[in-house]
Structure formats: structure tokens, C-alpha cells
Backbone as CSV, one residue per row, in Angstrom:
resi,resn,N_x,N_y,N_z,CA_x,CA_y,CA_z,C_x,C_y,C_z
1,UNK,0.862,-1.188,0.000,0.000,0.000,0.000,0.891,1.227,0.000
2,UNK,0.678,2.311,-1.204,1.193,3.149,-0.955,0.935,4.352,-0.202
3,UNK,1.687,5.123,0.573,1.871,5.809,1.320,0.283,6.791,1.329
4,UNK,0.154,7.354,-0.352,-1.353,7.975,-0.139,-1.762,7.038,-0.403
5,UNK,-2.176,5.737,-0.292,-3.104,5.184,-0.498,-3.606,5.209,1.217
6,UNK,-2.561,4.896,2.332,-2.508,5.227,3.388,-3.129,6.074,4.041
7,UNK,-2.694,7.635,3.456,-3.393,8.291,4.033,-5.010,8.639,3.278
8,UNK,-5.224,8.245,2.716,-6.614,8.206,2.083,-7.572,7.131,2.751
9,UNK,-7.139,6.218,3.130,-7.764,5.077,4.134,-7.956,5.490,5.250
10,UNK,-6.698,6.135,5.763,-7.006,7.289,7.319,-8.201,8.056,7.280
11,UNK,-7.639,9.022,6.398,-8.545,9.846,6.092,-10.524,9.706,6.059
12,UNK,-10.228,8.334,5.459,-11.623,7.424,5.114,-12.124,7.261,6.139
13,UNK,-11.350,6.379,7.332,-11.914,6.254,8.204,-12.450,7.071,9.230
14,UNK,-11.321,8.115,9.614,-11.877,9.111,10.302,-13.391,9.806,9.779
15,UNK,-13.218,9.871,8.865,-15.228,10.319,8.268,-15.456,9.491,8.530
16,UNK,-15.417,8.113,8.349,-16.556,6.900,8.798,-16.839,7.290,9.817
17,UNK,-15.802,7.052,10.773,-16.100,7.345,12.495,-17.233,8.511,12.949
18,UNK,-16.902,9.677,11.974,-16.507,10.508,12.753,-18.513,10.650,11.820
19,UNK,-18.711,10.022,11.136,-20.089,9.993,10.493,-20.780,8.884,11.204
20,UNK,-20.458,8.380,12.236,-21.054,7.202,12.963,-21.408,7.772,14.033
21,UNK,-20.483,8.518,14.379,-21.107,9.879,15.834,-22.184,10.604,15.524
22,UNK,-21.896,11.174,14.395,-23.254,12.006,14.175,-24.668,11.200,14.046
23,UNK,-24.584,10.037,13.832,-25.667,9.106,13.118,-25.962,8.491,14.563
24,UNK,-25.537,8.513,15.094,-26.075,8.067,17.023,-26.439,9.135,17.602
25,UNK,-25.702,9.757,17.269,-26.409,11.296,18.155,-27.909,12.100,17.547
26,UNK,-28.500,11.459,16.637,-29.569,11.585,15.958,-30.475,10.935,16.567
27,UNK,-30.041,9.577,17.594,-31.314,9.154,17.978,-32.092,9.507,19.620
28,UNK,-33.390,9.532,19.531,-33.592,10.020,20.700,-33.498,9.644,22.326
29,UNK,-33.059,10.201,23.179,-32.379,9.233,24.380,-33.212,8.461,25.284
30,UNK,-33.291,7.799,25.411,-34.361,7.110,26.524,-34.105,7.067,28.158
31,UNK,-34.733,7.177,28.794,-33.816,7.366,30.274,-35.024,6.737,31.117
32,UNK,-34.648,6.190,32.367,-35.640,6.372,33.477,-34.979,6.121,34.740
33,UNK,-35.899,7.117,35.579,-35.837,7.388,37.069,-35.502,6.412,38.231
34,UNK,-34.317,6.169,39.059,-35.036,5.211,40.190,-34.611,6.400,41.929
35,UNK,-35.397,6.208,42.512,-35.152,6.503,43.678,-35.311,5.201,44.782
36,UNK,-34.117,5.693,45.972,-33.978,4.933,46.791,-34.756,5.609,48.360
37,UNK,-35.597,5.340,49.265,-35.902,5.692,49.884,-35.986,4.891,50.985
38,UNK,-36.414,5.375,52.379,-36.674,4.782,53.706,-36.463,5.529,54.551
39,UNK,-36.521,4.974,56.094,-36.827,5.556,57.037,-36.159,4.926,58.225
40,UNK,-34.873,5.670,58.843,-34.216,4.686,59.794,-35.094,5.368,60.954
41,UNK,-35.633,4.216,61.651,-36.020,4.898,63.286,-35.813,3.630,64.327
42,UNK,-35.780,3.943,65.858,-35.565,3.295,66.482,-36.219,2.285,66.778
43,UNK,-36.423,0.625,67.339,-37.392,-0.201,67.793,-38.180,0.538,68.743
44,UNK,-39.405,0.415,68.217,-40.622,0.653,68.918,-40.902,0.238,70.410
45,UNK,-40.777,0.455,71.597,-41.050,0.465,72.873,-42.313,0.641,73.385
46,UNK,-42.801,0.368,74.650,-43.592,0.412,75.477,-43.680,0.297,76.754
47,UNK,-43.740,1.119,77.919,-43.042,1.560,79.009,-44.436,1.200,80.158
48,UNK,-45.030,0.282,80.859,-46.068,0.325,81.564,-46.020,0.154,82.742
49,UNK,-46.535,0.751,83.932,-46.597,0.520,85.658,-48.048,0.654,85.615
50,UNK,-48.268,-0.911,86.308,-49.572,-1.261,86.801,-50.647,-0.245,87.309
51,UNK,-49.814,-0.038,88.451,-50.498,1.252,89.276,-49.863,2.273,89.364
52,UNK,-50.099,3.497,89.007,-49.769,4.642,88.843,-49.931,5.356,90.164
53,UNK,-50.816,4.800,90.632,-51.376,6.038,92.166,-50.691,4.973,93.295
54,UNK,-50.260,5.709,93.710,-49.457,5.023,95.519,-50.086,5.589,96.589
55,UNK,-50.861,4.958,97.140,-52.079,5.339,97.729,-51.879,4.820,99.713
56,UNK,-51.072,6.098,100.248,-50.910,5.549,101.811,-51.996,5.741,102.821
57,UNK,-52.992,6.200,102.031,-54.275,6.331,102.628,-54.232,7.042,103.812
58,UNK,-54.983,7.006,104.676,-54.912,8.188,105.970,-54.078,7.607,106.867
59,UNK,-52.845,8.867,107.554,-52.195,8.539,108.326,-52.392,9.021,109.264
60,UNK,-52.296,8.889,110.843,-52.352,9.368,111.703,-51.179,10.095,112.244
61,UNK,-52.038,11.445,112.683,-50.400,12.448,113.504,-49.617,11.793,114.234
62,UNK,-50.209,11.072,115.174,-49.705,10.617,116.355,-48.400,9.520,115.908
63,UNK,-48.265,9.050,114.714,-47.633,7.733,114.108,-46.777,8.732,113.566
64,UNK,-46.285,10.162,113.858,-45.260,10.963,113.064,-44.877,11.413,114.307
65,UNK,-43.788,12.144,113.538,-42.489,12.551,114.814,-42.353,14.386,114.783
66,UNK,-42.253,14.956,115.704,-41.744,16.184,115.843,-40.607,16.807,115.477
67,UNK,-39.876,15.644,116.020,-38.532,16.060,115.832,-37.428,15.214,114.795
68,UNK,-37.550,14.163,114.048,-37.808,13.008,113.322,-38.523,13.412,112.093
69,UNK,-37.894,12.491,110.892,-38.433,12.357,109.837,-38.741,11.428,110.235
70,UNK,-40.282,11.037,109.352,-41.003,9.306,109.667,-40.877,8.928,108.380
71,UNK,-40.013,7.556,108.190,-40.346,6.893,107.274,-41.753,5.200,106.765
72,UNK,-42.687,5.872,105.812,-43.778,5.126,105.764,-43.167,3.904,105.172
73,UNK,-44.034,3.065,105.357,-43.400,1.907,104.373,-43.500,1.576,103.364
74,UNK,-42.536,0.507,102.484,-42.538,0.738,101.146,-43.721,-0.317,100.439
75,UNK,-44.180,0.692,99.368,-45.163,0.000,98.729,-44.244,0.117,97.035
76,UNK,-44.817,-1.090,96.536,-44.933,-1.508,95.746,-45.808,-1.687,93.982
77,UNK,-45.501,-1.978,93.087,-45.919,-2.107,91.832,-45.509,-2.644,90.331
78,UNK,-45.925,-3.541,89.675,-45.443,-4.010,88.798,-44.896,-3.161,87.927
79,UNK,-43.872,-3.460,86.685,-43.677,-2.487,85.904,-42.922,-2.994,84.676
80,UNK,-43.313,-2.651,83.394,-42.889,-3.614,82.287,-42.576,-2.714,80.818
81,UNK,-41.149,-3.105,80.444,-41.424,-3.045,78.830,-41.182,-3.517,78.056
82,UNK,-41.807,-3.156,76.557,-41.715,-4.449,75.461,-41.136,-3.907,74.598
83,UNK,-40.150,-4.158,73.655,-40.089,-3.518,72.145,-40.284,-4.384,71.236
84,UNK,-39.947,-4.290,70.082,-40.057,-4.897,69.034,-39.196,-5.617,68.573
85,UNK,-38.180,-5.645,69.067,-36.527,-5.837,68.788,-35.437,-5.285,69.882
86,UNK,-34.608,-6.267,70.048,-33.114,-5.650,71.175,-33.146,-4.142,71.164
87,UNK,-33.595,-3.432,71.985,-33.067,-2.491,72.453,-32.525,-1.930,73.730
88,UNK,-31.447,-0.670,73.636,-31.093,-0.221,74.600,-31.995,0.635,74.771
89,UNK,-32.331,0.501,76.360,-33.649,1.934,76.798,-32.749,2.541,78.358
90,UNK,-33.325,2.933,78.539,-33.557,3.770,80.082,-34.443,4.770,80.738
91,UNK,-34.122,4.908,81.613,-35.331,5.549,82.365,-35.342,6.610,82.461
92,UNK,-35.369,7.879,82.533,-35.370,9.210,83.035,-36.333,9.764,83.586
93,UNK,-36.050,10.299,85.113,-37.590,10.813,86.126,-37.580,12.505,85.676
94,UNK,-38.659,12.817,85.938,-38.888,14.275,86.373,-39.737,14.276,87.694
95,UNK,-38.932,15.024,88.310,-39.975,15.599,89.725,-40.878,16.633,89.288
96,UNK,-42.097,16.545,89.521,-43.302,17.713,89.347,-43.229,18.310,90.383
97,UNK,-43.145,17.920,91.741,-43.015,19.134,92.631,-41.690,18.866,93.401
98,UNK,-41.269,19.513,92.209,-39.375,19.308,92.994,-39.210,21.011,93.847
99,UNK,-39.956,21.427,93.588,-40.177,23.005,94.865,-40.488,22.255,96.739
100,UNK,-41.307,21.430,96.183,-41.719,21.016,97.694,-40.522,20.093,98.366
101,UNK,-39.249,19.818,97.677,-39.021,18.570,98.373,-38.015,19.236,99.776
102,UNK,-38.075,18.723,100.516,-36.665,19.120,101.675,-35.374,18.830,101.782
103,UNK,-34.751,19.684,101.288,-33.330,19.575,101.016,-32.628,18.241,102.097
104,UNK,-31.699,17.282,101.694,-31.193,16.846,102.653,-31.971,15.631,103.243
105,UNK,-33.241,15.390,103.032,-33.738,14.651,103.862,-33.224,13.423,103.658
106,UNK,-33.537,12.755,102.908,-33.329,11.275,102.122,-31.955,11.043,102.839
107,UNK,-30.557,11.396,102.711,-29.700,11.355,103.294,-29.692,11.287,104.695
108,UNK,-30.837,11.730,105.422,-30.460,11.811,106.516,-31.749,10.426,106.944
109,UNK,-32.632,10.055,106.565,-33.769,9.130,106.464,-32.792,7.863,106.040
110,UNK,-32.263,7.860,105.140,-31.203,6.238,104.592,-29.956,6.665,104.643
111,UNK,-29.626,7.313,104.155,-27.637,7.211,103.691,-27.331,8.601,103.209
112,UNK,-25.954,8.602,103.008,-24.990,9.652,102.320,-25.695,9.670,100.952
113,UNK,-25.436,8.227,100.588,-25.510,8.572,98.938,-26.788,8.948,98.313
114,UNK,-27.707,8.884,99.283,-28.979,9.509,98.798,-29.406,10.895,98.946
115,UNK,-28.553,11.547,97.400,-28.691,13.199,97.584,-29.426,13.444,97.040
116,UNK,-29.807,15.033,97.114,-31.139,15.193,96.639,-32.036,14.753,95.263
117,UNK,-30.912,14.053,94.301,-31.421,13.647,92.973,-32.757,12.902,93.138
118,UNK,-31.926,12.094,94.413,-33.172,10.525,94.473,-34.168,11.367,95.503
119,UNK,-34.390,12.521,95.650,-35.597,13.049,96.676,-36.965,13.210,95.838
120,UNK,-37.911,13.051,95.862,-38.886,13.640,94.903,-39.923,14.548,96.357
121,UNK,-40.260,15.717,95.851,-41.284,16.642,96.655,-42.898,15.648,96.709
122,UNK,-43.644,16.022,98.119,-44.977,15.419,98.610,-45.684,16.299,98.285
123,UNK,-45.242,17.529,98.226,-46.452,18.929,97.818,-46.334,19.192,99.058
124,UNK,-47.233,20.252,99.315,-46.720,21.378,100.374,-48.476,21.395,101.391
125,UNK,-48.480,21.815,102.481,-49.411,22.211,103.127,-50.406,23.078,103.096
126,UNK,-51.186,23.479,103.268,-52.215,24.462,102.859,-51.584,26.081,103.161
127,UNK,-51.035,25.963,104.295,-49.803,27.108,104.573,-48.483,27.196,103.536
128,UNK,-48.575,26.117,102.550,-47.499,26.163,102.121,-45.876,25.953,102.506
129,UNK,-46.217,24.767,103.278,-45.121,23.971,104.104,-45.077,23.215,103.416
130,UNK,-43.561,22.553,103.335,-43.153,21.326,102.724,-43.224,19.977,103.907
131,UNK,-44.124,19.344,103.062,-44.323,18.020,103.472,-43.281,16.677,103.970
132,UNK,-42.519,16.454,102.624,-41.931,15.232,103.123,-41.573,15.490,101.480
133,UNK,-40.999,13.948,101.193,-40.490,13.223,99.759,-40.606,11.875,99.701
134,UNK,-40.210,11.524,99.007,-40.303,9.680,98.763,-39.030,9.372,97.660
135,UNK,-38.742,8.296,97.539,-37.592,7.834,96.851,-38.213,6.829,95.941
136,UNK,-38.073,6.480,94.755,-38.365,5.421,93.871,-36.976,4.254,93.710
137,UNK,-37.497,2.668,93.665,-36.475,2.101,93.383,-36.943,1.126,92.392
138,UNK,-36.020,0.902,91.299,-36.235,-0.360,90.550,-35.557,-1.742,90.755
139,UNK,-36.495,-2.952,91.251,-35.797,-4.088,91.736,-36.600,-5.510,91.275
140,UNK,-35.893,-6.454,91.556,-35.861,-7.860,90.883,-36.913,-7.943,89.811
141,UNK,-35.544,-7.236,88.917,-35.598,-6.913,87.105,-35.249,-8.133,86.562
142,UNK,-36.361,-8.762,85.394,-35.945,-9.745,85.090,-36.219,-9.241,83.178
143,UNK,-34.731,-9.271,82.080,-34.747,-8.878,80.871,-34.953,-10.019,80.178
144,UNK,-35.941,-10.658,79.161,-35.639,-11.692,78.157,-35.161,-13.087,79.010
145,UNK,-36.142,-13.423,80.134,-36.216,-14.075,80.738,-34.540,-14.535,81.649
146,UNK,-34.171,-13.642,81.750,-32.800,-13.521,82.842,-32.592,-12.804,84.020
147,UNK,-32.173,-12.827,85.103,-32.248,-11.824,86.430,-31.440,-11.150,85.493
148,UNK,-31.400,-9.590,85.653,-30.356,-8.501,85.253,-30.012,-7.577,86.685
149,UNK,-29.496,-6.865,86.594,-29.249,-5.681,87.549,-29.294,-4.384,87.329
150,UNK,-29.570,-3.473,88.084,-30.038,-1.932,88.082,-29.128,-1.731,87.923
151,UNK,-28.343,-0.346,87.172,-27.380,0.197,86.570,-27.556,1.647,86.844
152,UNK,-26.793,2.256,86.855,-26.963,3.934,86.323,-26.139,4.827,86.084
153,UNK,-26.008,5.786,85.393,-25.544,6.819,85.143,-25.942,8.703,85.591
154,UNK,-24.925,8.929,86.300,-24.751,10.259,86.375,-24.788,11.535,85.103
155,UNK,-24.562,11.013,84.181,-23.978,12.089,82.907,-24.343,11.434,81.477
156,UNK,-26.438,11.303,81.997,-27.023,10.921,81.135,-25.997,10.013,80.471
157,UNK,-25.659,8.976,80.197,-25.351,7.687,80.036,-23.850,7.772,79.390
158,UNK,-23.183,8.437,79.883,-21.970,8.634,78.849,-21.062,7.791,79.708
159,UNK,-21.318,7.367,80.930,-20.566,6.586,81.804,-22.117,5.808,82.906
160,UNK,-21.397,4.491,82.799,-22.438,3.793,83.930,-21.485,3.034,85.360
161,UNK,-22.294,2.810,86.170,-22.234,2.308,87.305,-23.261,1.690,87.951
162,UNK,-22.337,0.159,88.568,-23.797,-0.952,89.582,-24.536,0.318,90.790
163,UNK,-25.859,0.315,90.515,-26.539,0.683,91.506,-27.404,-0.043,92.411
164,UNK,-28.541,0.853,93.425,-29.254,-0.150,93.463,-30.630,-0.059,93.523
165,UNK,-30.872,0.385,92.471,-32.192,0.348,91.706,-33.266,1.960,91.723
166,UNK,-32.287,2.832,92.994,-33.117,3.575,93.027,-33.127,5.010,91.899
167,UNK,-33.990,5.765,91.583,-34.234,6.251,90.335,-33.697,7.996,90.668
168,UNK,-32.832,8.443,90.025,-32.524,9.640,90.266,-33.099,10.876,89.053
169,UNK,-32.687,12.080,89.371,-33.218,12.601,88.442,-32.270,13.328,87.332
170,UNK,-32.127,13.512,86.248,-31.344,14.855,85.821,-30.567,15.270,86.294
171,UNK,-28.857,14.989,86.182,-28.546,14.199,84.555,-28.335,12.705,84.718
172,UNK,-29.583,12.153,85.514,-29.365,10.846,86.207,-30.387,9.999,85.130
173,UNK,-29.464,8.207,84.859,-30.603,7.435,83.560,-30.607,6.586,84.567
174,UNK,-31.654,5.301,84.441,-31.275,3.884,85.200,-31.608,3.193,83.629
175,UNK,-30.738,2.203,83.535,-31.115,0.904,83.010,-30.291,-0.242,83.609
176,UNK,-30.220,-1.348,82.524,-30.416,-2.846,83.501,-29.128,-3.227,82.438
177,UNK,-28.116,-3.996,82.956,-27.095,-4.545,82.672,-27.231,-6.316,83.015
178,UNK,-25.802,-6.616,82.959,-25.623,-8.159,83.226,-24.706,-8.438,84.149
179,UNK,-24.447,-9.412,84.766,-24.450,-9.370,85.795,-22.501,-9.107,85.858
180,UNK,-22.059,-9.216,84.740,-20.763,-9.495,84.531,-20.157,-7.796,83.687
181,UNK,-21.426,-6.476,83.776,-20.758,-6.107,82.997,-21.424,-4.336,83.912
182,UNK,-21.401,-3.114,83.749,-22.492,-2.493,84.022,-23.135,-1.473,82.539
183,UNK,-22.263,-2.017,81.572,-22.575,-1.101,80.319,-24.231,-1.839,79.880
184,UNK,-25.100,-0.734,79.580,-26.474,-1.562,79.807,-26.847,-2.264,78.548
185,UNK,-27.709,-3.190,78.496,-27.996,-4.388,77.526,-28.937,-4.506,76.522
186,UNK,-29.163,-4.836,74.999,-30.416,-4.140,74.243,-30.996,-5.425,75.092
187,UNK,-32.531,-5.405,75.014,-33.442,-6.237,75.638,-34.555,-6.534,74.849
188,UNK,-35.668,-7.004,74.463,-37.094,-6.972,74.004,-37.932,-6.928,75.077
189,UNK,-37.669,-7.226,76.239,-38.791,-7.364,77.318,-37.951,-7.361,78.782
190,UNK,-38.722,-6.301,79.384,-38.220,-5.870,81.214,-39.057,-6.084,82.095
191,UNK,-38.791,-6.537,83.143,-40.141,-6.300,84.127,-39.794,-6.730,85.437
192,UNK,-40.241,-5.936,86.839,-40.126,-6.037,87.711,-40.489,-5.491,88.792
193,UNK,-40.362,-4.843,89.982,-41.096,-3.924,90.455,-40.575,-2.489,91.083
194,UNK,-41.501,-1.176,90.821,-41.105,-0.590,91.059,-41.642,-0.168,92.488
195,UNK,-40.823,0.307,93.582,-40.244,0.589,95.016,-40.821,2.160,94.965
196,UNK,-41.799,2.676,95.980,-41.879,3.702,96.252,-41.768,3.604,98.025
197,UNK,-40.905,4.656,98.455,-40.961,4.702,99.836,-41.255,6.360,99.907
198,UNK,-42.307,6.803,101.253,-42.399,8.175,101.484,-41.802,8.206,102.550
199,UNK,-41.586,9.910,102.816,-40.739,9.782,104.370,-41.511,11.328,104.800
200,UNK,-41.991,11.502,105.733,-42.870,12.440,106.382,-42.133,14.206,107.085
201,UNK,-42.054,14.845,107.034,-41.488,15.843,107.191,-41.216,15.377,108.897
202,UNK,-40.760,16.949,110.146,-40.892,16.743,111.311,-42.449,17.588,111.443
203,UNK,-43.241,16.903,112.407,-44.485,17.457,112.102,-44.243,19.166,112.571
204,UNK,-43.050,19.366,113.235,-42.699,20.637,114.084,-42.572,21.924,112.614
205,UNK,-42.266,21.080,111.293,-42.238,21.293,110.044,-43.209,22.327,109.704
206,UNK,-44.362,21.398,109.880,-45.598,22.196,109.046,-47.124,22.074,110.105
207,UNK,-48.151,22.334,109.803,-49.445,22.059,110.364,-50.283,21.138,109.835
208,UNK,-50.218,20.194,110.407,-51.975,19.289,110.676,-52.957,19.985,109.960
209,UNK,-53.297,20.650,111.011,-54.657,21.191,110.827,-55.663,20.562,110.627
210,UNK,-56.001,20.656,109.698,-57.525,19.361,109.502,-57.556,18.540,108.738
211,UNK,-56.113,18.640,107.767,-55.432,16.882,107.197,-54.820,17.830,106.012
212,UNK,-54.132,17.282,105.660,-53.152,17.427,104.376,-52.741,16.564,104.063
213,UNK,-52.851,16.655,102.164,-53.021,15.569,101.355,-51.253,15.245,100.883
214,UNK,-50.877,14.259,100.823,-49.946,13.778,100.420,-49.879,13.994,98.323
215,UNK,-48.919,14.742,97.936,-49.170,14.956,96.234,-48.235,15.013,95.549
216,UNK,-47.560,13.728,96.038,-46.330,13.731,94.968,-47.035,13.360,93.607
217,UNK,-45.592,13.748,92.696,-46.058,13.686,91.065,-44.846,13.875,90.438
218,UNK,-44.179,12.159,89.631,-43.068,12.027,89.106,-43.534,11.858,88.069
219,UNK,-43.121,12.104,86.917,-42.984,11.219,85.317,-41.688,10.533,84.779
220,UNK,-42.051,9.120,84.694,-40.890,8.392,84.279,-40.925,8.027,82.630
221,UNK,-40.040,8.524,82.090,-39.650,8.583,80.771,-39.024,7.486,80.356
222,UNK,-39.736,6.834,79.183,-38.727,6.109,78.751,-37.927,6.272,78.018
223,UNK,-36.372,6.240,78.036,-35.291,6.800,76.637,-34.595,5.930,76.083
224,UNK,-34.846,6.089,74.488,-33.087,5.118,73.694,-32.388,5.656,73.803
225,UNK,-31.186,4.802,73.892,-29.738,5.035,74.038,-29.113,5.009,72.733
């Protein structure tokens, strides 16, 4: 082949080519759409206590102290939750009448370590005296058919520690661990009972009078972790 015959074949082809582009680019493009969608959210929960009202019914003055906090005794109530799937939960309280509670008491009624977190307010007297408080505890917790143990954290859950069961408030969580560990455990199902104890002001505190109603009022939250 000679040399222009060469470049005339080049030449050739490049128009072929270059007439094969244009002849595709003539036809019309076809396309279609896909979208990917969904929705990440957490397993679905359900947080239930049997009895809601803790009911110490009428107490008598005379069964309280002047000079003395009186502690009533502890009552009791079932308490359960379910999800849908392993999850990590916990608890978080709010005190409703955290104005009424008395600084100090709880500590001085049980222990050191019961500072005012674990106090919840009784409501106040018709004079507007503070009553007393009560303490909540969570105990023989059983997760996905296993004993577990009460757990908690100070700093909403960024660190945990074995407790023992009783429920603090802000920046306080409880949940339930194993027995070998205290970092807390996903679960499908909790249940056990929850511990209310009240403890009575000194009656030297406030007035009788013609009865005053006992009105505490916590809300226990349930939270994922």
C-alpha cells in the first residue's frame, strides 16, 4: 500500500467514524428514574406501671415525729417493657413538685448517697409547708427471661455504674445490665417492680390542721440510648 493510499484510508476512516457519531447522536435518548428511599427509626417500645397512684391512705399524727423524719413503708408495683426488637432503653424521672421537696432529707432518712437527685417533693401544706419526699427504686428486674441488675448513670449515660435500683433525676438514667458487665444491655422485654418509699417531714415542720393531702407527682420517661 502506498503511502497515499494510506493516508486516504485514514482519512476514510476518520469520516466513517466521525459519520457514525453524528448518526447516534440523531437518535432520541431514553432514560428512566429510580429513587432509593426509607426511614431509619428506632425499635418501637412500650413503658407500663400497673399502678400509677401510691395510695398511703390516711395517716395518723400521732404515728409521726416532731422532731424526726417518719419513714412510711414501702409500697410496691409491677412495671414492664416491650419492644419490638433488642433495644437499649432507660429511664429518666422528672420531679413535678421538685419546689416542695426538703433539702437533705433522704440522706439523713437512709444514707450519704442519697442526695437530693433521688428526693422527689410530697407537695406542700395548705400554709405552704413542705411536706416530706419519697424515693423510687427499681428491683428484681428480670430482661428476656434472665435476672439482670439496676445500673446507672450520672452524665445521662456517657458513663455507667452498679446501683441499686433507686431512680434519680437529671442528669441521672437507670437501666439494667448483666451481671458481669455495668454497660447496659439491648433487651425486648423488662419487668419487675417498682419501690416507692415516702418519708414524712418533722411534724414541728408544718401544720396538721384538719389533714393534708400527700401529692407527689413524678414522670418516668422512657429513653433510647
Amino acid at each position: 500500500m502506498s503511502k497515499g493510499e494510506s493516508l486516504m484510508r485514514n482519512k476514510f476512516c476518520a469520516v466513517a467514524v466521525a459519520g457514525a457519531l453524528v448518526a447516534f447522536a440523531g437518535f432520541n435518548v431514553q432514560a428512566a428514574d429510580i429513587r432509593v428511599k426509607g426511614t431509619i427509626v428506632p425499635s418501637s417500645c412500650s413503658f407500663n406501671i400497673t399502678n400509677s397512684i401510691i395510695d398511703y391512705g390516711r395517716i395518723q399524727p400521732n404515728a409521726l415525729s416532731a422532731t424526726q423524719y417518719t419513714k412510711l413503708e414501702r409500697k410496691s408495683t409491677p412495671f414492664s417493657i416491650k419492644c419490638d426488637a433488642p433495644t437499649l432503653v432507660s429511664i429518666k424521672t422528672q420531679d413535678n413538685r421538685t419546689s416542695s421537696k426538703v433539702p437533705g432529707m433522704m440522706q439523713v432518712a437512709f444514707n450519704s448517697t442519697y442526695i437530693d437527685a433521688f428526693n422527689y417533693g410530697l407537695g406542700v401544706s395548705p400554709k405552704n409547708e413542705k411536706v416530706g419526699g419519697y424515693i423510687m427504686l427499681m428491683s428484681h428486674a428480670v430482661a428476656d427471661g434472665r435476672a439482670v441488675r439496676v445500673n446507672g448513670s450520672n452524665n445521662n449515660g456517657a458513663t455507667w455504674t452498679v446501683g441499686d435500683g433507686a431512680l434519680a433525676q437529671p442528669p441521672h438514667l437507670t437501666s439494667w445490665a448483666s451481671s458481669s458487665s455495668t454497660a447496659p444491655i439491648k433487651l425486648t422485654a423488662v419487668s419487675g417492680s417498682l419501690l416507692v418509699q415516702a418519708v414524712i417531714n418533722k411534724t414541728s415542720a408544718f401544720t396538721v390542721g384538719s389533714g393534708i393531702n400527700l401529692d407527689g407527682h413524678a414522670t418516668l420517661e422512657l429513653r433510647y440510648l
